[in-house]
C-alpha atoms as one frame of an Amber mdcrd trajectory, in Angstrom:
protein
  10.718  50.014 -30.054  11.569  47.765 -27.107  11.199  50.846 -24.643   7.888
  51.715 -26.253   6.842  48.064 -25.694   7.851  47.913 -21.635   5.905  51.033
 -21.286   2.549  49.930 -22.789   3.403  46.850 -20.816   3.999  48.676 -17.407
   0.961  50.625 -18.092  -1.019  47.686 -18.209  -0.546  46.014 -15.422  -1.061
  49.412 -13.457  -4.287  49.571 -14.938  -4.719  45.753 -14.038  -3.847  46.310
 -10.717  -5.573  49.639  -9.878  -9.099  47.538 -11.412  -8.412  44.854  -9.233
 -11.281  44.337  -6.323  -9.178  43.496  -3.759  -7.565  46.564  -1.867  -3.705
  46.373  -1.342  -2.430  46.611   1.887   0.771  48.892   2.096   3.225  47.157
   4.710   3.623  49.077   7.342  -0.636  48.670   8.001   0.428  45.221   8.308
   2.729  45.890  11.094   1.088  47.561  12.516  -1.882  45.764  12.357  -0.447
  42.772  13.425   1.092  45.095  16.640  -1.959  45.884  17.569  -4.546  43.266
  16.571  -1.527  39.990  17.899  -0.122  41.676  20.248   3.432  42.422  21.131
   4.363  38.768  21.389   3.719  38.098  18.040   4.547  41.025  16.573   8.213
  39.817  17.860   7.581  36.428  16.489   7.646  34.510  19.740   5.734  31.644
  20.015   2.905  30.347  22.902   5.192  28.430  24.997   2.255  26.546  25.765
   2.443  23.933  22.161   1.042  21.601  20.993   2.857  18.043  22.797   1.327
  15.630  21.603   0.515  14.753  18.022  -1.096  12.070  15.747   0.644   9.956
  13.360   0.553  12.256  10.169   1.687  14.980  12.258   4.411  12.925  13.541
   5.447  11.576  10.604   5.605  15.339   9.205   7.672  16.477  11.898  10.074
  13.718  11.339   9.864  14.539   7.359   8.882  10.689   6.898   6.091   9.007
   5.655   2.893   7.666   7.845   3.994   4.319   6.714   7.790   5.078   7.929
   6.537   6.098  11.350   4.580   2.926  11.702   7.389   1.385  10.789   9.178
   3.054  13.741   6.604   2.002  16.265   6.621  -1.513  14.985  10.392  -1.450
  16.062   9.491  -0.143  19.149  11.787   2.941  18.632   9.431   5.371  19.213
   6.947   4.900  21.931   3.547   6.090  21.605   0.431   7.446  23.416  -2.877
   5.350  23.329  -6.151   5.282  25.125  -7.319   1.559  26.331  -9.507   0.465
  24.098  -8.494   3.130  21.304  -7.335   2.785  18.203  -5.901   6.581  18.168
  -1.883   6.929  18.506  -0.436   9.920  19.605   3.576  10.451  19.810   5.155
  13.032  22.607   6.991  15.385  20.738   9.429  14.476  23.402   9.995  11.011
  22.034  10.623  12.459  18.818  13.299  15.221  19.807  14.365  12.319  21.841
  14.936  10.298  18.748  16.398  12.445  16.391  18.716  13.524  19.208  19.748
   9.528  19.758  19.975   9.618  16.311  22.248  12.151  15.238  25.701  11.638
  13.685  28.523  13.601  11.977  29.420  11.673   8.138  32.722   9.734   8.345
């Protein structure tokens, strides 16, 4: 009974997904799409070494994995310096200053 059940089920969701509009994409179009469309370099997963260097205060604040408030929090202690125009009311951290931080930061548990 079971069997008969998991068949009826598995022909099912064939017919679901044969009646679905969107086209499936076998894997190895994806390849090679992305070899040909990307390029080599990111085909091979390497990066732009051209990235981003400075960011805004979410951004940092996701990089650190800590909250907006937390960052501000850092920049009020004047542990992290940031990047501001006169006049401006924007902040930007180096990405620098963060490595920087986490790096002056680091410690093995005792």
């Amino acid at each position: 009974m079971k069997a008969f059940q998991s068949a009826t089920l598995g022909t099912r969701l064939k017919k679901v997904a044969e009646s679905s509009t969107q086209p499936r994409l076998h894997f190895s179009y994806m390849a090679k799409q992305t070899h040909t469309e990307k390029g080599l370099q990111k085909a091979q997963g390497i990066c732009n070494p051209l990235c981003k260097r400075l960011y805004t205060l979410k951004e940092g604040a996701e990089y650190l994995g800590r909250s907006e408030w937390g960052m501000r929090d850092l920049i009020w202690k004047q542990e992290i310096p940031v990047v501001m125009n006169k006049g401006g009311r924007k902040i930007f951290i180096d990405v620098q200053d963060l490595d920087a931080y986490v790096s002056d930061h680091k410690s093995t548990y005792q």
